[in-house]
Residue frames as qw, qx, qy, qz and C-alpha x, y, z in Angstrom:
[[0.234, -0.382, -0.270, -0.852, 116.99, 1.20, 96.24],
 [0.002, 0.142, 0.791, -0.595, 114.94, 1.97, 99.58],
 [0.006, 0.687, 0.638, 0.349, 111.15, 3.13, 99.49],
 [0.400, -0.103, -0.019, 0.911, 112.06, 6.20, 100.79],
 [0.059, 0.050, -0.267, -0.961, 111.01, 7.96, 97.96],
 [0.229, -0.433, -0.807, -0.331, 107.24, 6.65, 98.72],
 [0.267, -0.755, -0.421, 0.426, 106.99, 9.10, 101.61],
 [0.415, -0.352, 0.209, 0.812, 108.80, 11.72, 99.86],
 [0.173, 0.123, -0.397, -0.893, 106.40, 12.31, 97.30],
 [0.192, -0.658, -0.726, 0.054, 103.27, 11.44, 99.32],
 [0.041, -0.340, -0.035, -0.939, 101.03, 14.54, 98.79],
 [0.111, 0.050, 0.689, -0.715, 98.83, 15.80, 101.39],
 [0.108, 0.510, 0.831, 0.197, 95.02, 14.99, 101.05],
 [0.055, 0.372, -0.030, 0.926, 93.02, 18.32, 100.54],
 [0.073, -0.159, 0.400, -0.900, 91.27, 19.67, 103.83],
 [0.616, -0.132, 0.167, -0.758, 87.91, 19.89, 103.01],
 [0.653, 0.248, -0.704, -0.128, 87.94, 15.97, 101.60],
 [0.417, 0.176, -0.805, 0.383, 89.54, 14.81, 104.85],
 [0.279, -0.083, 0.387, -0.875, 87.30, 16.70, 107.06],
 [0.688, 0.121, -0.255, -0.669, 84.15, 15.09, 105.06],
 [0.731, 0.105, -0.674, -0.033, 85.19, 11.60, 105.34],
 [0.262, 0.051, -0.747, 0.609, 85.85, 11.78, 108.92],
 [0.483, 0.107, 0.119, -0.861, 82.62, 12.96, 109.46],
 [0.756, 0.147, -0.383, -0.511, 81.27, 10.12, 107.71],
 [0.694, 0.135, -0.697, 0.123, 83.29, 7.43, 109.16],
 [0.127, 0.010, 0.647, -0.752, 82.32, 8.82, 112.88],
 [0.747, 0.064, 0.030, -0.661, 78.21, 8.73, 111.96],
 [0.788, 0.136, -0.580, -0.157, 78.84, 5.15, 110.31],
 [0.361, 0.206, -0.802, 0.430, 80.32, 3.83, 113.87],
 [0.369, 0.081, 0.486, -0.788, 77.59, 5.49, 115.80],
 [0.611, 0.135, -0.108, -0.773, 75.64, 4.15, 113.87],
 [0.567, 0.034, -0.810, 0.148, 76.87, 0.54, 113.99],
 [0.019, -0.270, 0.568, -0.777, 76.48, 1.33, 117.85],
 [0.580, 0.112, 0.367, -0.719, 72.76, 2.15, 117.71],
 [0.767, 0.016, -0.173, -0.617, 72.42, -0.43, 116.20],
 [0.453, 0.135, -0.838, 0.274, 73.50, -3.04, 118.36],
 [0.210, -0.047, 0.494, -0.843, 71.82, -1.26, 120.94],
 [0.569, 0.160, -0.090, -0.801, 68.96, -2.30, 119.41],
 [0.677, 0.257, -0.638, -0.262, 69.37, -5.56, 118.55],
 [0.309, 0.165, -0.871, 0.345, 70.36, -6.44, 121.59],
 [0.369, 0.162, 0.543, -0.736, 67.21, -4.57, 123.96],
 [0.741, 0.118, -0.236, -0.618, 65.11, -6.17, 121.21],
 [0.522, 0.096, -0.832, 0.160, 66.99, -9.81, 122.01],
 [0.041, 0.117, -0.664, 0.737, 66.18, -8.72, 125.82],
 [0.602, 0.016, 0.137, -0.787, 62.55, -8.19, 124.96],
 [0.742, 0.258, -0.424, -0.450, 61.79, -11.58, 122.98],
 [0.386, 0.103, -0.841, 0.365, 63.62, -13.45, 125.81],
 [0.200, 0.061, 0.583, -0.785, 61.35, -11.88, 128.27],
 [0.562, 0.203, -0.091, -0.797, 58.65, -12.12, 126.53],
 [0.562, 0.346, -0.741, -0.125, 59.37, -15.71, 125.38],
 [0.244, -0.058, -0.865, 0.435, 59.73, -16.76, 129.18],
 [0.545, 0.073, 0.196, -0.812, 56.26, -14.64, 129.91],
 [0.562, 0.222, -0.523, -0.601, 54.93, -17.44, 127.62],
 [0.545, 0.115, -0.808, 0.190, 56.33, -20.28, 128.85],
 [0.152, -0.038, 0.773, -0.615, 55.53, -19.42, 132.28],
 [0.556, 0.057, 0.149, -0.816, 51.97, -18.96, 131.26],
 [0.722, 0.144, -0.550, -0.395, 51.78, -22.04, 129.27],
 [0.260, -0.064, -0.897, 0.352, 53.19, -24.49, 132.38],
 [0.171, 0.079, 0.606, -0.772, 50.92, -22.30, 134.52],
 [0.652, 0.120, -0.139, -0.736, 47.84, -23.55, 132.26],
 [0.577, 0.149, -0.779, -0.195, 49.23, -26.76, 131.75],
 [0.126, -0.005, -0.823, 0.553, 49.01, -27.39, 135.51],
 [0.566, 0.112, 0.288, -0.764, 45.22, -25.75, 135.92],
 [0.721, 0.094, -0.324, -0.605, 44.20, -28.39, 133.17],
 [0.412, 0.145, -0.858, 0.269, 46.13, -31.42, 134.87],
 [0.131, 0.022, 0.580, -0.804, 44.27, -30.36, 138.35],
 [0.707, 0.096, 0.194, -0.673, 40.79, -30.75, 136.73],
 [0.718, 0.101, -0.663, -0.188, 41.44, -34.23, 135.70],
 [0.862, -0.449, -0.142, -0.186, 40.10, -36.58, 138.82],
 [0.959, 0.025, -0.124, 0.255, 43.53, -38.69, 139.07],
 [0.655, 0.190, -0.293, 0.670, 45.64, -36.61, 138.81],
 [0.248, -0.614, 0.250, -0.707, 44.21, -33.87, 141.35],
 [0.681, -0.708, -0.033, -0.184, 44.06, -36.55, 143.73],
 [0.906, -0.038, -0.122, 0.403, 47.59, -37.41, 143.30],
 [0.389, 0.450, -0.226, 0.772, 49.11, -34.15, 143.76],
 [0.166, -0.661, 0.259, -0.685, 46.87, -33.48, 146.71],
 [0.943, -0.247, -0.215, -0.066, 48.00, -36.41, 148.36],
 [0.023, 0.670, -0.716, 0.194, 50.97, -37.18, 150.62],
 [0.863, 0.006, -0.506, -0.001, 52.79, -40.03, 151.61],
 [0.500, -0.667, 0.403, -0.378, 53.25, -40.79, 155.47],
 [0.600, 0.022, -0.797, 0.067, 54.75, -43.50, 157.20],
 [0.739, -0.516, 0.073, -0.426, 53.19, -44.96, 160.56],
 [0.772, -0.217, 0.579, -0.144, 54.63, -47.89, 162.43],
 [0.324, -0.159, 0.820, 0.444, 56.69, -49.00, 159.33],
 [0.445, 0.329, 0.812, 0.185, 54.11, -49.03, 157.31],
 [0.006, -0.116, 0.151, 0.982, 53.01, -46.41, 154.19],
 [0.320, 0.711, 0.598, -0.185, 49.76, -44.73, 153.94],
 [0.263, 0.437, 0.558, 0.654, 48.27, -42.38, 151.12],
 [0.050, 0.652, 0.567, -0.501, 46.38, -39.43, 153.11],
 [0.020, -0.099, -0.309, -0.946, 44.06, -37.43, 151.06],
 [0.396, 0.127, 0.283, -0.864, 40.60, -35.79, 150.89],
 [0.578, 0.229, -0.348, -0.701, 39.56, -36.82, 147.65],
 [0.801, 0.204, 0.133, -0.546, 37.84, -40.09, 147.23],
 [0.137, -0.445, 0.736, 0.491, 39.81, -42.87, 145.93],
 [0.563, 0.042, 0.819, 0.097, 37.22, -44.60, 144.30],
 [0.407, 0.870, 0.074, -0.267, 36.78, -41.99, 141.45],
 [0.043, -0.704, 0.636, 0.313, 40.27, -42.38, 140.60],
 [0.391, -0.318, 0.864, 0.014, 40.11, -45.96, 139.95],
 [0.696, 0.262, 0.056, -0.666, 37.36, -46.63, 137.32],
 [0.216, 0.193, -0.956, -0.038, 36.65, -50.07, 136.21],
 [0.827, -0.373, -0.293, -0.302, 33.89, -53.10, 137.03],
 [0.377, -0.614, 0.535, -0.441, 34.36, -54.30, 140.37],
 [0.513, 0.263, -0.817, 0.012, 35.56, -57.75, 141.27],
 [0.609, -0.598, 0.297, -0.429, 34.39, -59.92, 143.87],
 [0.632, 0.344, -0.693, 0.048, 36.47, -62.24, 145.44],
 [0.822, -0.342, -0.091, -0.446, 35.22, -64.92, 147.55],
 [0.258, -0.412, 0.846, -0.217, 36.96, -66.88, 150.53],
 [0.607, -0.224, -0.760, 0.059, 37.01, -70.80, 151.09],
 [0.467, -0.532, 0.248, -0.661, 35.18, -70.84, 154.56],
 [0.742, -0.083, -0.650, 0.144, 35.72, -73.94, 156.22],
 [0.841, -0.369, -0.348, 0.190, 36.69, -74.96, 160.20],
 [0.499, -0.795, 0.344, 0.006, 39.73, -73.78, 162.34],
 [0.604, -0.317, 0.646, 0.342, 41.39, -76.61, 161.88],
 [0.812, 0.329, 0.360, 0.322, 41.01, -76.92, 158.39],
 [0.292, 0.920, -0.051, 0.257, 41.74, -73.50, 157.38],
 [0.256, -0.829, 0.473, 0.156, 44.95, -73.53, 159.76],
 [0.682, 0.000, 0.660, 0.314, 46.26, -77.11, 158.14],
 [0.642, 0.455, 0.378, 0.488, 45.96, -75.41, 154.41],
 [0.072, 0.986, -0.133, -0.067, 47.00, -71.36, 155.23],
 [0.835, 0.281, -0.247, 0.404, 50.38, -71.59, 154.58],
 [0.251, 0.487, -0.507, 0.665, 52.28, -69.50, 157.31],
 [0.480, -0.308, -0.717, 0.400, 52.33, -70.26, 160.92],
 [0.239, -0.679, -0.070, -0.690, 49.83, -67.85, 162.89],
 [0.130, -0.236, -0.755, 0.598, 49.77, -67.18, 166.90],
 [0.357, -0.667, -0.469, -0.455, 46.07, -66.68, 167.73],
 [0.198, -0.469, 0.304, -0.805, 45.61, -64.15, 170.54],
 [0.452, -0.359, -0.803, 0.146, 44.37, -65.79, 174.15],
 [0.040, -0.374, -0.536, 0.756, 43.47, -62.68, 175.80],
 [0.115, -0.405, -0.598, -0.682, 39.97, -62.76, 174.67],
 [0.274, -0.133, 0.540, -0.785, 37.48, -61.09, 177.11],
 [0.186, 0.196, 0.945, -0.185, 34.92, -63.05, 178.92],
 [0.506, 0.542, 0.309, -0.595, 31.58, -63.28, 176.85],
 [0.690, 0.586, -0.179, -0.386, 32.66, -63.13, 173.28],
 [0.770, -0.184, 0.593, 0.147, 34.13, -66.73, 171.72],
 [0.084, -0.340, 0.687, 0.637, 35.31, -67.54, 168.35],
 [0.810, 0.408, 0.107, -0.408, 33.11, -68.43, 165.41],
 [0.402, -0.527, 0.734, 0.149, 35.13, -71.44, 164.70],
 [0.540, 0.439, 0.710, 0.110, 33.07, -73.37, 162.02],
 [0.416, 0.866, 0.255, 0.109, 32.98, -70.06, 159.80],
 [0.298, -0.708, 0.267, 0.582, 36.48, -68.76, 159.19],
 [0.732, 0.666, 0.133, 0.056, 37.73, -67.60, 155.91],
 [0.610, -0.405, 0.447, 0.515, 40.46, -68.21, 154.19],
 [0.587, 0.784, 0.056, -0.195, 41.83, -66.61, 151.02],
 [0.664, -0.387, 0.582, 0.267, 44.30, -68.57, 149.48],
 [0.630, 0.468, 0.598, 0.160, 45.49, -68.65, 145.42],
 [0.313, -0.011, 0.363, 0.877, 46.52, -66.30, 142.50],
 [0.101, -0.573, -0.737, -0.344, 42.71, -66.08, 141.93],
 [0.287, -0.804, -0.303, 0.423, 42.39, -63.78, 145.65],
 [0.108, 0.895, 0.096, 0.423, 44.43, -60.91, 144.23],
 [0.205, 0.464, -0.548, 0.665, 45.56, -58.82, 146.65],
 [0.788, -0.402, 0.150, -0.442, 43.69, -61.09, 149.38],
 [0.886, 0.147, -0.438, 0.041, 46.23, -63.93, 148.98],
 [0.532, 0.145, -0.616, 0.563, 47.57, -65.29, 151.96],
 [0.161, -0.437, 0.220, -0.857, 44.76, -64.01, 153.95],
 [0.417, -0.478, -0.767, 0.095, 42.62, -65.72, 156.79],
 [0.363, -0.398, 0.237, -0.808, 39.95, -63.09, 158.94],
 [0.319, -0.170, -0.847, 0.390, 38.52, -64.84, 162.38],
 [0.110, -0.585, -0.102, -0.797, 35.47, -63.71, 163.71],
 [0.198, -0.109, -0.778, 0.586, 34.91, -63.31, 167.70],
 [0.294, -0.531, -0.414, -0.678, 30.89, -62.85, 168.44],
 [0.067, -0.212, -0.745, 0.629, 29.06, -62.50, 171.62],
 [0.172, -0.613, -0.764, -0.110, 25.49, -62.22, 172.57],
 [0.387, -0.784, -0.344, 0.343, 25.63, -59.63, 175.19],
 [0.046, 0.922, 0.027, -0.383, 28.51, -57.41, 173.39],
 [0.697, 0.596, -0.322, -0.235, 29.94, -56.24, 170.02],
 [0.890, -0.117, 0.349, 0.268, 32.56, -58.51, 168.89],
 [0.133, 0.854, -0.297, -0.406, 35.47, -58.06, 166.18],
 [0.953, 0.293, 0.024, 0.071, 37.39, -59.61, 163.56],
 [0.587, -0.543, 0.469, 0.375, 40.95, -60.87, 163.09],
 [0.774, 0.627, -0.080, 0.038, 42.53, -60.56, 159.81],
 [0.743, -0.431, 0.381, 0.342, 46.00, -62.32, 159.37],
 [0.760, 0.643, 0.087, 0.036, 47.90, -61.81, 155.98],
 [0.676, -0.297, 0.241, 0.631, 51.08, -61.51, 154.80],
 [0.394, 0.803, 0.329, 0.303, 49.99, -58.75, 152.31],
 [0.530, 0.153, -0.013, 0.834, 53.02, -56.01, 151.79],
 [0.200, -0.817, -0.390, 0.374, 52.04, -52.71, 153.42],
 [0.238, -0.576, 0.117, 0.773, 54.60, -50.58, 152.13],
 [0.129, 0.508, 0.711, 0.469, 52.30, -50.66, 149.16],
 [0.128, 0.093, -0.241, 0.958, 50.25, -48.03, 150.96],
 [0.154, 0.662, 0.728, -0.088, 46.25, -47.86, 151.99],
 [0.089, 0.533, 0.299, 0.787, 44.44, -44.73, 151.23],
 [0.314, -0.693, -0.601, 0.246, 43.09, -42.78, 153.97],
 [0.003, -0.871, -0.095, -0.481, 42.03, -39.41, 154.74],
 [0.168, 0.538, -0.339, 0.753, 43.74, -36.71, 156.85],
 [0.463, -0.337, 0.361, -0.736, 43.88, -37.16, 160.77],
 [0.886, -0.265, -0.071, -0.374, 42.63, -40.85, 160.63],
 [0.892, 0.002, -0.403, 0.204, 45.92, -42.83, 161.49],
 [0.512, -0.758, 0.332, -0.231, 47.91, -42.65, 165.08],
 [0.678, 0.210, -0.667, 0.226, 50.84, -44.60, 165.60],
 [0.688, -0.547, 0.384, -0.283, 51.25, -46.42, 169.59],
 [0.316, 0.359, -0.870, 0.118, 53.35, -48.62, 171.00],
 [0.804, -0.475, -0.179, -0.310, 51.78, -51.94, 172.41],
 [0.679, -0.684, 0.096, 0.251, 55.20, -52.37, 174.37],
 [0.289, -0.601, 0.398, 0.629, 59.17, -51.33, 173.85],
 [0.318, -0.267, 0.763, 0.495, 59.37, -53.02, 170.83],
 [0.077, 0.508, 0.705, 0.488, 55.98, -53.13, 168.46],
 [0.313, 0.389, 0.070, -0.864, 54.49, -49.98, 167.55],
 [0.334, 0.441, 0.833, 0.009, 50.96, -50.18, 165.78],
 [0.139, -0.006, -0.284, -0.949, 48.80, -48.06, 164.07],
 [0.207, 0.402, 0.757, -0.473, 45.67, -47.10, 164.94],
 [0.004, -0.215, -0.600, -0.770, 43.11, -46.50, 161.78],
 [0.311, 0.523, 0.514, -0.604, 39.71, -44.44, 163.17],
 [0.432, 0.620, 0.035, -0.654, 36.79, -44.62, 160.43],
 [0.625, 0.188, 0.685, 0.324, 36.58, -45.76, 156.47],
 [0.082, 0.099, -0.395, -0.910, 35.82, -44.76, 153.05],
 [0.499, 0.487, 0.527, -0.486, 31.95, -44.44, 152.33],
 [0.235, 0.068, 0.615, 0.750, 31.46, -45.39, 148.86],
 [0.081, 0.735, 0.664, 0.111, 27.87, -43.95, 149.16],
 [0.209, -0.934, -0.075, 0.281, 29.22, -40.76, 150.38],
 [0.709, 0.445, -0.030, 0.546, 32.42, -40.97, 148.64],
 [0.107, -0.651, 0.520, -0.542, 34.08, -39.56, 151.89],
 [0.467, 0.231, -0.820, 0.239, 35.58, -40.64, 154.62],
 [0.481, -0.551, -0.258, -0.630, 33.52, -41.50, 157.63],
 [0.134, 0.394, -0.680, 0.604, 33.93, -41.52, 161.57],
 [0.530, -0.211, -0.257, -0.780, 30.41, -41.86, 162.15],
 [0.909, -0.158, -0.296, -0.248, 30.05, -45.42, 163.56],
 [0.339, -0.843, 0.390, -0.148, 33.12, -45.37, 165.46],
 [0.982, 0.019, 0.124, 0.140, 35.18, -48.28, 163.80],
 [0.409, -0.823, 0.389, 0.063, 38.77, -48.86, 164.74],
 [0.886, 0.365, -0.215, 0.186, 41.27, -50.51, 163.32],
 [0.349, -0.773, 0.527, 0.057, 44.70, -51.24, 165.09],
 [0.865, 0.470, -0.177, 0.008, 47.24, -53.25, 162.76],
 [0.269, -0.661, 0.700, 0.006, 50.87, -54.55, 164.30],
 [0.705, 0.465, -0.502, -0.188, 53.18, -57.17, 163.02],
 [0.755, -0.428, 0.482, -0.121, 53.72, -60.44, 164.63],
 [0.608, -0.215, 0.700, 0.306, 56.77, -62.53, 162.45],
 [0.121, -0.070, 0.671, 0.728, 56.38, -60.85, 159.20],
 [0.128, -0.601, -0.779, -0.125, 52.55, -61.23, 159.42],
 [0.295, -0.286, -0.093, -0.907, 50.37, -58.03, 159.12],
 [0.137, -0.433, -0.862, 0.223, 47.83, -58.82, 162.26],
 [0.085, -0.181, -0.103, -0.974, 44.68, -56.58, 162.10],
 [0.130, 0.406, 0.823, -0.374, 41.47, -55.96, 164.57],
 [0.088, -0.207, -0.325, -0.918, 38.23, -54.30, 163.90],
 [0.458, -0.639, -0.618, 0.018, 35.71, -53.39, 165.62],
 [0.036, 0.802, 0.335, 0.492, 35.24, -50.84, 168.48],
 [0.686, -0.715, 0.126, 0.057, 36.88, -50.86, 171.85],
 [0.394, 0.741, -0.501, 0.212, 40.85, -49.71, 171.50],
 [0.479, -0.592, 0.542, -0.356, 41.63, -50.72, 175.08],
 [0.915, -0.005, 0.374, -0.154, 40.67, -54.35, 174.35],
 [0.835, 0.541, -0.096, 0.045, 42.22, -54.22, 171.16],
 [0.306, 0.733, -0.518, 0.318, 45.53, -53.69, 172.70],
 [0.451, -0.402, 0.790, -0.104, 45.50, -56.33, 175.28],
 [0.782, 0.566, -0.011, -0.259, 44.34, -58.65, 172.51],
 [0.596, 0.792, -0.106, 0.079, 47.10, -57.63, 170.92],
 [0.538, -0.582, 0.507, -0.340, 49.18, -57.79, 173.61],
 [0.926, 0.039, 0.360, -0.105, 48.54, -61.93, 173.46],
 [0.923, 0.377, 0.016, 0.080, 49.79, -62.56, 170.46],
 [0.003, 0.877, -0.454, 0.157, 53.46, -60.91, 171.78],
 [0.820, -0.437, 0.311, -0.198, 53.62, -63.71, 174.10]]
């Protein structure tokens, strides 16, 4: 026995019936359609809308960051390098950023000789000194100890004169690529021959003004002599680079 006889005496559905249902089962698809359509341009909105948010919220989160001291000077700050060494250049003040009582921290002052017989690294003292101004040789300081901070391992030399200014030597072994602060425009890199480039520093930070200032014309010119950070101050570049110069020798 085949199943044949299951087509054979399949009867026909009647007309209007078939018509009706097909009708129905064409709306129900369109209608499956439009809605998807929907569902989806309503997904499209709530994503957009969703990222509208977000942006807005970073783009507040950043205005409120910006009015906090610290951190507006760190974002409008850059980092440079000079003559090997990194600086911090920015407008803002750095002592706002830094709150806190202040420390002072006092050198041993002693002799020449004594202060070279306990610094601990070997220093070459410059010999082109110009005629007039001598060492103050009974009043060097030396900062020496865990106690100094970030002064350890320092000795400053001052050179005076009667007739004109004078300047100081500061010797340290103190890591640079730490970075100073300094405003925009104050640091110049030169070479004092093939082989050592310096860095000239014009100006300071006024803590009365809480800006930087150019005012008094103080110079700074910092090059490295055997690992040693050697630094003048004071007011005459020219000099400061035969000086500097000396200690090459």
């Amino acid at each position: 026995m085949d199943d044949k006889f299951l087509y054979l005496l399949r009867e026909q559905p009647d007309l209007e019936y078939a018509k009706n249902l097909h009708q129905k089962l064409t709306q129900s698809h369109s209608d499956s359609k439009w809605m998807l359509n929907i569902n989806l341009h309503t997904f499209a909105l709530n994503r957009k809308a969703k990222l509208g948010w977000i942006t807005v919220l970073i783009a507040v989160g950043i205005l409120a960051m910006m009015t906090i001291s610290p951190v507006r000077a760190f974002v409008s700050s850059l980092i440079i390098r000079v003559a090997g060494q990194l600086f911090e250049v920015t407008e803002d003040y750095p002592g706002d950023n830094y709150p806190g009582d202040e420390t002072i921290i006092e050198p041993q002052v002693m002799s020449l000789s004594d202060a070279l017989a306990i610094f601990p690294h070997n220093i070459k003292l410059p010999t082109n000194i110009p005629t007039g101004i001598v060492m103050d040789e009974e009043n060097i300081r030396v900062y020496i100890g865990e106690e100094t901070g970030p002064f350890a391992d320092t000795i400053e030399i001052d050179w005076v004169s009667d007739a004109s200014a004078g300047f100081t030597l500061r010797i340290t072994n103190h890591d640079w690529g730490i970075g100073e602060i300094v405003a925009p425009d104050s640091v110049e890199e030169i070479f004092l021959d093939d082989k050592h480039p310096a860095v000239v520093i014009r100006g300071g930070w006024d803590a009365d003004e809480k800006a930087w200032n150019n005012e008094y014309g103080n110079i700074r010119l910092r090059w490295l002599v055997d690992n040693l950070t050697y630094e003048l101050t004071g007011h005459n570049l020219d000099q400061f680079i035969e000086i500097a110069l000396s200690t090459l020798e």
